[in-house]
N, CA, C and O atoms as a Tripos MOL2 file, in Angstrom:
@<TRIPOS>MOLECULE
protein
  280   279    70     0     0
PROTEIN
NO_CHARGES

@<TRIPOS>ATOM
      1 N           0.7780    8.1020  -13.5220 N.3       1 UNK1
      2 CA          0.4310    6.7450  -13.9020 C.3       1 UNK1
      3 C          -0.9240    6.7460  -14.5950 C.2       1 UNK1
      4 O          -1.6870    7.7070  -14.5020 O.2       1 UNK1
      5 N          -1.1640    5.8220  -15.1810 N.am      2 UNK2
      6 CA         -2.1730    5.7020  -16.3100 C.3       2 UNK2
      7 C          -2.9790    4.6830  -15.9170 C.2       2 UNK2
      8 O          -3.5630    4.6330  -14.8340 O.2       2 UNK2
      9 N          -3.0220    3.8100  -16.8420 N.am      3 UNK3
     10 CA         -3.4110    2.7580  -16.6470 C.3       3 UNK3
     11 C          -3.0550    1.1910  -15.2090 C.2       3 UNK3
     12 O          -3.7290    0.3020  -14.6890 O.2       3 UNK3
     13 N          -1.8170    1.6170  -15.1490 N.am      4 UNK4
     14 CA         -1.2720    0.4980  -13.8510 C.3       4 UNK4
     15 C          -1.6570    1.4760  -12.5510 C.2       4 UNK4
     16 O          -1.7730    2.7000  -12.6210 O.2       4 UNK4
     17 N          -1.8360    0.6320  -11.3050 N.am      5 UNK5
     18 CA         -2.0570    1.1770   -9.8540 C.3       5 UNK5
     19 C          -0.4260    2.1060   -9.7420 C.2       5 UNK5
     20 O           0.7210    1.9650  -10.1680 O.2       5 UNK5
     21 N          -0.8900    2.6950   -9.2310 N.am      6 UNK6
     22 CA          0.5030    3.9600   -8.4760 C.3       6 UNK6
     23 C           0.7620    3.4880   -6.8520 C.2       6 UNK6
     24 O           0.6250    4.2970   -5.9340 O.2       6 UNK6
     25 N           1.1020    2.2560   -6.6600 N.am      7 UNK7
     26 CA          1.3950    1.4560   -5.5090 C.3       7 UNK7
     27 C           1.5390    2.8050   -4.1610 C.2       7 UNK7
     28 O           0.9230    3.0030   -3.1130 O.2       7 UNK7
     29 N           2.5380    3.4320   -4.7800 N.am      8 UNK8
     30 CA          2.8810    4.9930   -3.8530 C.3       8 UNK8
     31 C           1.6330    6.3230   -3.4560 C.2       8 UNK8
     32 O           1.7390    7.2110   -2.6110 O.2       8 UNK8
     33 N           0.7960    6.1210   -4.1510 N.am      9 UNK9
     34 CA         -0.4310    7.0220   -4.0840 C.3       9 UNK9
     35 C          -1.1620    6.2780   -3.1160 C.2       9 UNK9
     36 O          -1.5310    6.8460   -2.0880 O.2       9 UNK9
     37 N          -1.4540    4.8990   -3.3470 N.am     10 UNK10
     38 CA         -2.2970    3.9150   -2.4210 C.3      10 UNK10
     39 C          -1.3460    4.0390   -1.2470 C.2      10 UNK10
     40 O          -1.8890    3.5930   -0.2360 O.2      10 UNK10
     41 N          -0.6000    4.3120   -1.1090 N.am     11 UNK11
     42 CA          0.0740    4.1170    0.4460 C.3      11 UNK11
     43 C           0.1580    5.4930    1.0820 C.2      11 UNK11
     44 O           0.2230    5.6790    2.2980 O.2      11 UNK11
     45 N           0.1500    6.6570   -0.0570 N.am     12 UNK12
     46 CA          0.2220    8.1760    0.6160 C.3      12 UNK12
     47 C           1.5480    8.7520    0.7450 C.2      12 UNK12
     48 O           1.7500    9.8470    1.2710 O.2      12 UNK12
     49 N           2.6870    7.8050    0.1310 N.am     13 UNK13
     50 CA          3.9590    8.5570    0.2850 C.3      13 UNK13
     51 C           4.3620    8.6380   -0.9480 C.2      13 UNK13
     52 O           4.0650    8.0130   -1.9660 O.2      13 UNK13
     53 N           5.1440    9.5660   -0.7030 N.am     14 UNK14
     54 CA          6.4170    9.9540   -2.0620 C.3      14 UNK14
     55 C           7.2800    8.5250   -2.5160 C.2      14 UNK14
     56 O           7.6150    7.5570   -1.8340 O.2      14 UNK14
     57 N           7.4470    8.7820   -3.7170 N.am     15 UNK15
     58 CA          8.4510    7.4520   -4.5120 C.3      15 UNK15
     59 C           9.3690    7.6600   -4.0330 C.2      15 UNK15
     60 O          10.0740    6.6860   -4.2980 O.2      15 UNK15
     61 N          10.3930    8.9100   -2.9280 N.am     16 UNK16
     62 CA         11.5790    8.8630   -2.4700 C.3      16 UNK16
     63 C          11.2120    8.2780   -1.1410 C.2      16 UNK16
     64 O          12.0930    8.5640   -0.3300 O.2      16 UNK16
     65 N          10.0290    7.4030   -0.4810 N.am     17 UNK17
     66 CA         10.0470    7.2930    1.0550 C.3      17 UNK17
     67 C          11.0270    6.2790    0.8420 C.2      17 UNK17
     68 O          11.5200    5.7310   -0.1440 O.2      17 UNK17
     69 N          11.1920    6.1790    2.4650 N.am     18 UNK18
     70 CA         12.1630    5.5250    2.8940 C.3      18 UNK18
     71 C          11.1930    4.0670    3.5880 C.2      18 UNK18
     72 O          10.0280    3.9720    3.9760 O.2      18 UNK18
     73 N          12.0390    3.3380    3.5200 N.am     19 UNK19
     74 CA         11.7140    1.9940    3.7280 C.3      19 UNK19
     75 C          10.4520    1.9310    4.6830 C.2      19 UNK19
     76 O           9.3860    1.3850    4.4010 O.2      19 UNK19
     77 N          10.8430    2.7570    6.1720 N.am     20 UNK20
     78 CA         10.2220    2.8100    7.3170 C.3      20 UNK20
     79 C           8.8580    3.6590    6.6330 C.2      20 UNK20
     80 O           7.7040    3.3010    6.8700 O.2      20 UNK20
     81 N           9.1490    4.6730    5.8750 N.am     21 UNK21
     82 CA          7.9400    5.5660    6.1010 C.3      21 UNK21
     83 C           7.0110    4.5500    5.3100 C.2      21 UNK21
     84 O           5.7920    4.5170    5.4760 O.2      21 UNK21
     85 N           7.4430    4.0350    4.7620 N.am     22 UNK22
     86 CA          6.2090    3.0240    3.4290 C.3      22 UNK22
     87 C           5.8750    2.2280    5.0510 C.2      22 UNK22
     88 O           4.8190    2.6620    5.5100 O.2      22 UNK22
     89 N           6.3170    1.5480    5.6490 N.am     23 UNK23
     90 CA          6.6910    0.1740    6.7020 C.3      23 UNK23
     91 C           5.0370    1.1730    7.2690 C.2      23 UNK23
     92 O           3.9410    0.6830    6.9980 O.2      23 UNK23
     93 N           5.1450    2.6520    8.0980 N.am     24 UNK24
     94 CA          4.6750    3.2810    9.1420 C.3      24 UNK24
     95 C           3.1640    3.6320    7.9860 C.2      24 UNK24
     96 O           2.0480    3.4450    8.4710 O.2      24 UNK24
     97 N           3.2480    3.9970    6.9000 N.am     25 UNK25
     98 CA          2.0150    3.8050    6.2780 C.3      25 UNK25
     99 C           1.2930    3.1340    5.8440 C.2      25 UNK25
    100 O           0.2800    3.5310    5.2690 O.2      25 UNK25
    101 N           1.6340    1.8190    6.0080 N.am     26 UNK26
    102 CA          1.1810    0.5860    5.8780 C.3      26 UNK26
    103 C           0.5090    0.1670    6.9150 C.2      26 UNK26
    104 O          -0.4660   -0.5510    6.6920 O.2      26 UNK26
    105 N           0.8230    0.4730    8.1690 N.am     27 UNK27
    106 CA          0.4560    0.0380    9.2520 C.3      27 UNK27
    107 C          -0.6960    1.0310    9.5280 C.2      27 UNK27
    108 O          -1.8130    0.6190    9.8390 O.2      27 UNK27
    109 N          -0.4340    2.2230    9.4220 N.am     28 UNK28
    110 CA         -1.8040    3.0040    9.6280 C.3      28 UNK28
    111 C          -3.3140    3.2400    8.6240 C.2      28 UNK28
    112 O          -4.4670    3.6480    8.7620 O.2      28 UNK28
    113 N          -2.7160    2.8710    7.9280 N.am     29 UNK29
    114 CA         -4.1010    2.5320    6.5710 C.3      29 UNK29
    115 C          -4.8040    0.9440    6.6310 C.2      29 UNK29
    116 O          -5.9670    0.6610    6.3450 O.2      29 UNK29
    117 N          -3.5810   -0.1030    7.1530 N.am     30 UNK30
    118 CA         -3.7110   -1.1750    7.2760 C.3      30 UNK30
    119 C          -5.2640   -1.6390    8.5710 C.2      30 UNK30
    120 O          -6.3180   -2.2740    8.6130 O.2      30 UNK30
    121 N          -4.4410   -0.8350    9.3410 N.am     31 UNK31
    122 CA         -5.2700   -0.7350   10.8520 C.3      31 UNK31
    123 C          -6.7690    0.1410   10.3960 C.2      31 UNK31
    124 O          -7.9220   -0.2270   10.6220 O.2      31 UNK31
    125 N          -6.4820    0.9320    9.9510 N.am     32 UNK32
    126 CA         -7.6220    1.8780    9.3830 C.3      32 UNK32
    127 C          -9.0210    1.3000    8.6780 C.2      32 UNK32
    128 O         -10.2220    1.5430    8.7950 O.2      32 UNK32
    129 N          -8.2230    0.4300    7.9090 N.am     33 UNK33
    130 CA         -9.1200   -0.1910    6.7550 C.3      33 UNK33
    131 C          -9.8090   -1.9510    6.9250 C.2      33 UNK33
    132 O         -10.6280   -2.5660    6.2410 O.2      33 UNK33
    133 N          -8.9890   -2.3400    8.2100 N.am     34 UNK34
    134 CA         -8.9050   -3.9030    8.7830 C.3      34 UNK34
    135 C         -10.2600   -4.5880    8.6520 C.2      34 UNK34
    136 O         -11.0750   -4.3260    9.5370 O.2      34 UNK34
    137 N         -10.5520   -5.2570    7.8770 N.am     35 UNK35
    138 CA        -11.7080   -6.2640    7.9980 C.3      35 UNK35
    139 C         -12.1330   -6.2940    9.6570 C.2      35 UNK35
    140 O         -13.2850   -5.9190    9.8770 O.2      35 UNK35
    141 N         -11.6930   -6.5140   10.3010 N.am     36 UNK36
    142 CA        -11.6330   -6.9840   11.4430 C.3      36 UNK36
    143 C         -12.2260   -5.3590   12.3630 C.2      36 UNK36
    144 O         -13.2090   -5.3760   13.1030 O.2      36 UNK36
    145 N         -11.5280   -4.2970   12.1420 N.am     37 UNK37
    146 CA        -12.2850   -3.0680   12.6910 C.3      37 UNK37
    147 C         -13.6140   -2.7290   11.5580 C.2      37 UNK37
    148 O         -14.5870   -2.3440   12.2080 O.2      37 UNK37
    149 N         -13.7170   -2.7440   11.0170 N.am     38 UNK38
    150 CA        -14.5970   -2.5610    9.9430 C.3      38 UNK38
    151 C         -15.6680   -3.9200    9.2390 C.2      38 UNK38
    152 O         -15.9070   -4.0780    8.0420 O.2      38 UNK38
    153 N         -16.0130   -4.5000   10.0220 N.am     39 UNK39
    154 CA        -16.7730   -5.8210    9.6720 C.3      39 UNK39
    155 C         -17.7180   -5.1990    8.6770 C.2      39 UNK39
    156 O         -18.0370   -4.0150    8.7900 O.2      39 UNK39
    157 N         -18.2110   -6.0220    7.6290 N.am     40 UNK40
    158 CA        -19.3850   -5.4520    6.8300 C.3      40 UNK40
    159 C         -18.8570   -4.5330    5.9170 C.2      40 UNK40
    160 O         -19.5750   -4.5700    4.9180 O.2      40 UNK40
    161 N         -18.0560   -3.8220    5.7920 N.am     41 UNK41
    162 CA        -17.7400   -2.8980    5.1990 C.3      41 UNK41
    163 C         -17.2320   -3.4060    4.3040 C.2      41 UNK41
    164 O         -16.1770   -4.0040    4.5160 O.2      41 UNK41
    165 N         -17.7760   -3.3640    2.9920 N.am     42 UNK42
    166 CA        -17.0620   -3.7850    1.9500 C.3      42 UNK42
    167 C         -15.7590   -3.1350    1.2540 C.2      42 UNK42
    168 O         -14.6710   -3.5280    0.8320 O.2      42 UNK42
    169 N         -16.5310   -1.8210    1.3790 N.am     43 UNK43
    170 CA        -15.3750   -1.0160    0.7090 C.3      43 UNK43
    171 C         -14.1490   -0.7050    1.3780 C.2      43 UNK43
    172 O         -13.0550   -0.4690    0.8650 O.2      43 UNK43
    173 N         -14.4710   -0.7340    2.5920 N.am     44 UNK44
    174 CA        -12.9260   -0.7980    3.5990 C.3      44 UNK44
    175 C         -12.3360   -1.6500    3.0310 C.2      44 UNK44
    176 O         -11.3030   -1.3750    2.4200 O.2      44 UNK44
    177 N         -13.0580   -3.4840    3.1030 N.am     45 UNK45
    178 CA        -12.2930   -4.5640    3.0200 C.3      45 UNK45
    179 C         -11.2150   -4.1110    1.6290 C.2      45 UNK45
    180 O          -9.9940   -4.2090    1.5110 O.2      45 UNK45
    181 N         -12.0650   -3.6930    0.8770 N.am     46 UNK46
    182 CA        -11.4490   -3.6570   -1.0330 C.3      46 UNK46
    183 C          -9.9200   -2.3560   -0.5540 C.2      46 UNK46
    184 O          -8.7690   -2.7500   -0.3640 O.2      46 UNK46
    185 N         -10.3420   -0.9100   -0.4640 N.am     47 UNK47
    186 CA         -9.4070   -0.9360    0.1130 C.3      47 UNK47
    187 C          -8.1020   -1.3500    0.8650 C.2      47 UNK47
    188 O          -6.9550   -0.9230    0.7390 O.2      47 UNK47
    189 N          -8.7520   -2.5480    1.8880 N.am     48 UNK48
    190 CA         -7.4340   -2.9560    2.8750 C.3      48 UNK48
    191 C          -6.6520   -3.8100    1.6350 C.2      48 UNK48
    192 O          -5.4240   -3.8490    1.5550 O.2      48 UNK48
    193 N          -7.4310   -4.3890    0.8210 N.am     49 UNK49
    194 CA         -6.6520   -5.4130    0.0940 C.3      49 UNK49
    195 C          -5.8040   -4.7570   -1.2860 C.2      49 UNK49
    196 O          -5.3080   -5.3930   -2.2150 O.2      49 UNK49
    197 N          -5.8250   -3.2690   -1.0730 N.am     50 UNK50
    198 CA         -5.0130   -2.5930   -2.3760 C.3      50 UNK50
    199 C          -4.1220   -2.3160   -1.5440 C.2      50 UNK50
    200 O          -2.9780   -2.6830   -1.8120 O.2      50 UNK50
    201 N          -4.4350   -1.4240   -0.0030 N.am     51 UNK51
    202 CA         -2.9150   -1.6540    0.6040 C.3      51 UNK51
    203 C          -2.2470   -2.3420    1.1900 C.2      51 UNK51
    204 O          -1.4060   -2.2140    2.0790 O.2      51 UNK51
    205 N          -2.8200   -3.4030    0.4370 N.am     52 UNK52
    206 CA         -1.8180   -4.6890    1.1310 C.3      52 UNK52
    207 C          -1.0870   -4.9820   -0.0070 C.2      52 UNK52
    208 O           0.0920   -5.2950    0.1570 O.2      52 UNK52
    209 N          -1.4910   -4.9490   -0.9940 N.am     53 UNK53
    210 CA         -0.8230   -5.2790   -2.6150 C.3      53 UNK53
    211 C           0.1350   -4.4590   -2.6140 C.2      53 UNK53
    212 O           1.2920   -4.8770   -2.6480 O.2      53 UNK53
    213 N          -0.1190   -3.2660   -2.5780 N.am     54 UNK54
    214 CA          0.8750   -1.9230   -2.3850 C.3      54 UNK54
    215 C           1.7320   -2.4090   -1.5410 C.2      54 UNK54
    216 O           2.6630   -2.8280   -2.2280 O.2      54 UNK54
    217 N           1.9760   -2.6140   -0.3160 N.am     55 UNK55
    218 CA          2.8450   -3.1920    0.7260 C.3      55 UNK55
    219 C           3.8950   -4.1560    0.0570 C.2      55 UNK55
    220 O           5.1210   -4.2060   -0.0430 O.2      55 UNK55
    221 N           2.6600   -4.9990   -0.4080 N.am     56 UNK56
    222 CA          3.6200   -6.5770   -1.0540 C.3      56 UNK56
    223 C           4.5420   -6.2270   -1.5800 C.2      56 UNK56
    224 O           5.5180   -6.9400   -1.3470 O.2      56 UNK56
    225 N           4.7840   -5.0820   -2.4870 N.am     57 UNK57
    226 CA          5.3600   -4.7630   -3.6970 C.3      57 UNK57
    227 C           6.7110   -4.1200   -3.2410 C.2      57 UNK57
    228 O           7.8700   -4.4260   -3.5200 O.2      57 UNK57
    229 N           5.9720   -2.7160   -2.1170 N.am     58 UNK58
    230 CA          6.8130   -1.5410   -2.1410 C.3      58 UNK58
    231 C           7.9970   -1.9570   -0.7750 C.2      58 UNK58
    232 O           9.0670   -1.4500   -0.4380 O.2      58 UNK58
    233 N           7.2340   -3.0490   -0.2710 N.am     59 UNK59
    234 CA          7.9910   -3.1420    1.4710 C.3      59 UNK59
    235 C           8.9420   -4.6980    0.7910 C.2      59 UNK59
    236 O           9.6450   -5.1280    1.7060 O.2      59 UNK59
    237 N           9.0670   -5.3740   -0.2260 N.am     60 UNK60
    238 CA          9.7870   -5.6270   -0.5820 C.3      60 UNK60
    239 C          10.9710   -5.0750   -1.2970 C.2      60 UNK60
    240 O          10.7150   -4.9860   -2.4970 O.2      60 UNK60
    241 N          12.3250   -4.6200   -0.9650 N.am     61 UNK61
    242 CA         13.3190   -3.8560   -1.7100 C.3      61 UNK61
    243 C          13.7620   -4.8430   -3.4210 C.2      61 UNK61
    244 O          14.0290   -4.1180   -4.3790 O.2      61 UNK61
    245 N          13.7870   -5.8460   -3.5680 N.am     62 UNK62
    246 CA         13.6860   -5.6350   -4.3090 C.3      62 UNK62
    247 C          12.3230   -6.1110   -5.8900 C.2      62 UNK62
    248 O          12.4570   -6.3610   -7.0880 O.2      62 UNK62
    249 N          11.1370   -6.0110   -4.9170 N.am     63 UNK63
    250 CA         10.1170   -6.1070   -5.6770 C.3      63 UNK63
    251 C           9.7540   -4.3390   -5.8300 C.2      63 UNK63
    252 O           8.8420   -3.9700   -6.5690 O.2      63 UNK63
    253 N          10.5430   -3.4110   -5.0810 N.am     64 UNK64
    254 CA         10.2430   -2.0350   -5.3310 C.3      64 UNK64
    255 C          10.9600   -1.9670   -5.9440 C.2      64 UNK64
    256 O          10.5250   -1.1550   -6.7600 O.2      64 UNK64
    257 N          12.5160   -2.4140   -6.4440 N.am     65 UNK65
    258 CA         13.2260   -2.0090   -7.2280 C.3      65 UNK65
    259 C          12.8830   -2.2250   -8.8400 C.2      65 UNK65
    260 O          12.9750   -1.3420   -9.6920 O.2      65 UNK65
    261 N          12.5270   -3.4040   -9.0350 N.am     66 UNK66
    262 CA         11.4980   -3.8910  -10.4360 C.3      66 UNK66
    263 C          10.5300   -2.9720  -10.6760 C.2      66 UNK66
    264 O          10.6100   -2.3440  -11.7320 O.2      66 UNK66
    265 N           9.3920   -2.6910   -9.7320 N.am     67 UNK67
    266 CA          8.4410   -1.8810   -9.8980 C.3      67 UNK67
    267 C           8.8820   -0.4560  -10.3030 C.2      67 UNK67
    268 O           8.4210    0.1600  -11.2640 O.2      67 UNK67
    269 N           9.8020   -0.0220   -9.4770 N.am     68 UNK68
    270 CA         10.9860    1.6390  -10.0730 C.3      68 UNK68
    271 C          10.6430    1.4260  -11.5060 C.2      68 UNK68
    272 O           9.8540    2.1010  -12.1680 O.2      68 UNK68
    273 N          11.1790    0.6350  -11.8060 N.am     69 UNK69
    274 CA         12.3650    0.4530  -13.0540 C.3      69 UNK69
    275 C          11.0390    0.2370  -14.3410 C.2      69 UNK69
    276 O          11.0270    0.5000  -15.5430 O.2      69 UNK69
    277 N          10.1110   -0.3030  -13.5030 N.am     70 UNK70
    278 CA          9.0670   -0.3810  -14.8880 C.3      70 UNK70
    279 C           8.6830    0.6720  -16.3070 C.2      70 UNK70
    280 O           7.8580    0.3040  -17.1430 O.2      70 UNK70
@<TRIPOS>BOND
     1     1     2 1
     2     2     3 1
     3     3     4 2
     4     3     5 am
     5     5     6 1
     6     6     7 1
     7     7     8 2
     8     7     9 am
     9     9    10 1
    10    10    11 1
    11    11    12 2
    12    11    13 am
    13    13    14 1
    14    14    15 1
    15    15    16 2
    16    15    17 am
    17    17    18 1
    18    18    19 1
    19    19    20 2
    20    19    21 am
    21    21    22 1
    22    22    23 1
    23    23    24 2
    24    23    25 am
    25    25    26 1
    26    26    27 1
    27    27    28 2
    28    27    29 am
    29    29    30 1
    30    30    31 1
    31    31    32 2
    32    31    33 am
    33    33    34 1
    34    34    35 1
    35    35    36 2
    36    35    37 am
    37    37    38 1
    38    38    39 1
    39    39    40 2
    40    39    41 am
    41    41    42 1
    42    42    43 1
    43    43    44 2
    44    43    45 am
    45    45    46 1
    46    46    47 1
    47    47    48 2
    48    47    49 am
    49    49    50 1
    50    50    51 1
    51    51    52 2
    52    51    53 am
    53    53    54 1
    54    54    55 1
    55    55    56 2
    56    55    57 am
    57    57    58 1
    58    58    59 1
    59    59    60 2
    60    59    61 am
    61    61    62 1
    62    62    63 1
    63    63    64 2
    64    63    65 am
    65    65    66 1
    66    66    67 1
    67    67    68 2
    68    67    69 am
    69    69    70 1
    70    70    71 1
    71    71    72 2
    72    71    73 am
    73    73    74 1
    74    74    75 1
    75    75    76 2
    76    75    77 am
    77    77    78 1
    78    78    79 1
    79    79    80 2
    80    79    81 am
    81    81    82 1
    82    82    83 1
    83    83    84 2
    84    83    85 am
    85    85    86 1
    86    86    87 1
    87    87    88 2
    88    87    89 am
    89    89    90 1
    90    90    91 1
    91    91    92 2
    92    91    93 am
    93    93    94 1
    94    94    95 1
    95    95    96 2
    96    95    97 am
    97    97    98 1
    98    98    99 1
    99    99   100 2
   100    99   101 am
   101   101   102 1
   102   102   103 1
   103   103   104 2
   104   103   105 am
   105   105   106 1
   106   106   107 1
   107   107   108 2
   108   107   109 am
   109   109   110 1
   110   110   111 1
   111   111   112 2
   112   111   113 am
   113   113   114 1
   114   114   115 1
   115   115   116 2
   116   115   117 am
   117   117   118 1
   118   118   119 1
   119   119   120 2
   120   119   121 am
   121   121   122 1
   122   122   123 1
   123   123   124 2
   124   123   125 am
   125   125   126 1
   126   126   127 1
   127   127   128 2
   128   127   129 am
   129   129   130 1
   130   130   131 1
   131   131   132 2
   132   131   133 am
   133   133   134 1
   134   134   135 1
   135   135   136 2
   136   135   137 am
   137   137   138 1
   138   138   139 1
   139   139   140 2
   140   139   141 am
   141   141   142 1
   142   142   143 1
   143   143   144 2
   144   143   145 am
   145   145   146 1
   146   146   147 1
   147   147   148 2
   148   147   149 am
   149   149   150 1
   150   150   151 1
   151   151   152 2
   152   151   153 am
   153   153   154 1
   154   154   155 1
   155   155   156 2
   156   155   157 am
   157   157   158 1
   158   158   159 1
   159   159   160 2
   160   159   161 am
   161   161   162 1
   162   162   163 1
   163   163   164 2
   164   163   165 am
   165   165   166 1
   166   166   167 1
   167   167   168 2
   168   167   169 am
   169   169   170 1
   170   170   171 1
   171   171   172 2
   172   171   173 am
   173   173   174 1
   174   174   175 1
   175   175   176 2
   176   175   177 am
   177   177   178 1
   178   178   179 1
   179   179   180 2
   180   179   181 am
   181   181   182 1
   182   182   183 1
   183   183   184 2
   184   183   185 am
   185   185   186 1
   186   186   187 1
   187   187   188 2
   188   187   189 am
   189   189   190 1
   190   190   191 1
   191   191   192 2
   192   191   193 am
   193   193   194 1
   194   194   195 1
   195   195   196 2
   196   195   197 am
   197   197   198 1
   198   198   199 1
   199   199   200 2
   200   199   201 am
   201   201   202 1
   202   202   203 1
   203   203   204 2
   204   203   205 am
   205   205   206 1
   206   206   207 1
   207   207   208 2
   208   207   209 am
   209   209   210 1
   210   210   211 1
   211   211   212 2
   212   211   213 am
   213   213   214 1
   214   214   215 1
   215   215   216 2
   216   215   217 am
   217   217   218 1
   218   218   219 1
   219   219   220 2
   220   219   221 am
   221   221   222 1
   222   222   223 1
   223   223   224 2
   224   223   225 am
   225   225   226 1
   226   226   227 1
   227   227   228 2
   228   227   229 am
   229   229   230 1
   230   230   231 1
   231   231   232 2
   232   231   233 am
   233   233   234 1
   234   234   235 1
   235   235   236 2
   236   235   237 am
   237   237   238 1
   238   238   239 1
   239   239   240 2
   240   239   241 am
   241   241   242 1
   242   242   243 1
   243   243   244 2
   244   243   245 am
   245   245   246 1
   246   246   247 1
   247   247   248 2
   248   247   249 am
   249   249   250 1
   250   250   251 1
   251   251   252 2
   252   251   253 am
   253   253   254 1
   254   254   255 1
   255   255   256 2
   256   255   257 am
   257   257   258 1
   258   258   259 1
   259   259   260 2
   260   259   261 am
   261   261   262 1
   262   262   263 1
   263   263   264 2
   264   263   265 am
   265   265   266 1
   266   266   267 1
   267   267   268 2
   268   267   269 am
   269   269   270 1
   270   270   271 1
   271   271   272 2
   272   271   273 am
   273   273   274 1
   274   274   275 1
   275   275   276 2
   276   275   277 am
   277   277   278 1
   278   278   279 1
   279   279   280 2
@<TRIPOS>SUBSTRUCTURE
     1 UNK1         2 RESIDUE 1 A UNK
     2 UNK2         6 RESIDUE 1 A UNK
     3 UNK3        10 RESIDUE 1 A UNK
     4 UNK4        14 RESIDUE 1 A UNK
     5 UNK5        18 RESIDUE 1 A UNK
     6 UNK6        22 RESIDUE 1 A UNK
     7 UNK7        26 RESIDUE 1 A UNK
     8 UNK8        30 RESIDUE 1 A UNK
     9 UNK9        34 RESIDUE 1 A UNK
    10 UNK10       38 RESIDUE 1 A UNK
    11 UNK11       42 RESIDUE 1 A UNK
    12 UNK12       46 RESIDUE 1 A UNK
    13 UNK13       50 RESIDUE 1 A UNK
    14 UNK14       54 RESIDUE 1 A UNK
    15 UNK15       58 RESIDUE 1 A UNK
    16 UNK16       62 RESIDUE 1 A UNK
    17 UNK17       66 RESIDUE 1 A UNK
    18 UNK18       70 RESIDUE 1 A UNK
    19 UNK19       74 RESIDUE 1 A UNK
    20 UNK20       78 RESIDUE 1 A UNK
    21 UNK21       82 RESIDUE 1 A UNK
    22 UNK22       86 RESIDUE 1 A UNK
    23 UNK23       90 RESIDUE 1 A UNK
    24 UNK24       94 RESIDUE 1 A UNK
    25 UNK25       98 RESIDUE 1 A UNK
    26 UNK26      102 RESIDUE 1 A UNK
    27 UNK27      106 RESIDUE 1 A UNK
    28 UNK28      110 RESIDUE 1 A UNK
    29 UNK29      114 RESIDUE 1 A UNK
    30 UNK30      118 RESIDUE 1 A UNK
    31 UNK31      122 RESIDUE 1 A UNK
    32 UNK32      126 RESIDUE 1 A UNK
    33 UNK33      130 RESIDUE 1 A UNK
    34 UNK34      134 RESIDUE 1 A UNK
    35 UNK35      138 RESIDUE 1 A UNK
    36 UNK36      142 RESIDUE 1 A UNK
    37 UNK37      146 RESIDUE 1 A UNK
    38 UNK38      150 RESIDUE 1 A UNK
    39 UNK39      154 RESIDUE 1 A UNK
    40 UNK40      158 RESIDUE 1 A UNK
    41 UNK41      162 RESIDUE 1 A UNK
    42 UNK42      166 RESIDUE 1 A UNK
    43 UNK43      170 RESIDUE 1 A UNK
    44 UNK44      174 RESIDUE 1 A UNK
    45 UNK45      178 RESIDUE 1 A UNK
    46 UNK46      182 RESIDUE 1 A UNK
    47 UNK47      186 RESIDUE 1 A UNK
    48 UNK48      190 RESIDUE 1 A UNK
    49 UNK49      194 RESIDUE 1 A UNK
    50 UNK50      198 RESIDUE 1 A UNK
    51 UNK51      202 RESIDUE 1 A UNK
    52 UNK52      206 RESIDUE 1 A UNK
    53 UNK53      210 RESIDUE 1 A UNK
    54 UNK54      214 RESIDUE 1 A UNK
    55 UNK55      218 RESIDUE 1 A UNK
    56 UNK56      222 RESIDUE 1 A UNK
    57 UNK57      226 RESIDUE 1 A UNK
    58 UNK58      230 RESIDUE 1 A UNK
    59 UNK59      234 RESIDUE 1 A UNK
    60 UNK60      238 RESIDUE 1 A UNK
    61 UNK61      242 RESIDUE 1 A UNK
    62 UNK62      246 RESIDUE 1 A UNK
    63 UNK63      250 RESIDUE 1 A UNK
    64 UNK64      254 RESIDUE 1 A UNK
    65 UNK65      258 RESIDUE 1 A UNK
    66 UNK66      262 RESIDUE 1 A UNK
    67 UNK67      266 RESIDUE 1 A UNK
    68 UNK68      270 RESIDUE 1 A UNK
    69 UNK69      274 RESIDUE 1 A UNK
    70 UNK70      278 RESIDUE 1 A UNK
C-alpha cells in the first residue's frame, strides 16, 4: 500500500485472517492503546483511534469486502 492506510498492518494480521482473528486483534491493541489505560498519552490515544478505524472497516464483512476489492 502506498498512499491509503493498510487497515491489515494496523491490526497485525494477514488479509487472509479470519473474522475472529481481526475480532481477537482488535481487542488486544484496543486494550493496549485505551485512553482510559493510558491517560495523557497522546500517542496511544492517536493510535487507539487508527485501530478503531481499522476495526470499523475490517470487522464489518461487508465494509471488508469493498475495502478487498479497492
Amino acid at each position: 500500500m502506498t498512499a491509503r492506510r493498510d487497515h491489515y498492518a494496523v491490526l497485525g494480521v494477514a488479509q487472509t485472517a479470519t473474522a475472529r482473528q481481526i475480532k481477537e486483534a482488535f481487542r488486544t491493541l484496543a486494550r493496549a492503546h485505551h485512553p482510559d489505560t493510558n491517560a495523557g498519552d497522546t500517542a496511544s490515544e492517536r493510535e487507539f483511534k487508527r485501530v478503531a478505524r481499522a476495526y470499523e472497516v475490517l470487522g464489518d464483512a461487508a465494509k471488508r469486502r469493498a475495502y478487498d476489492e479497492r
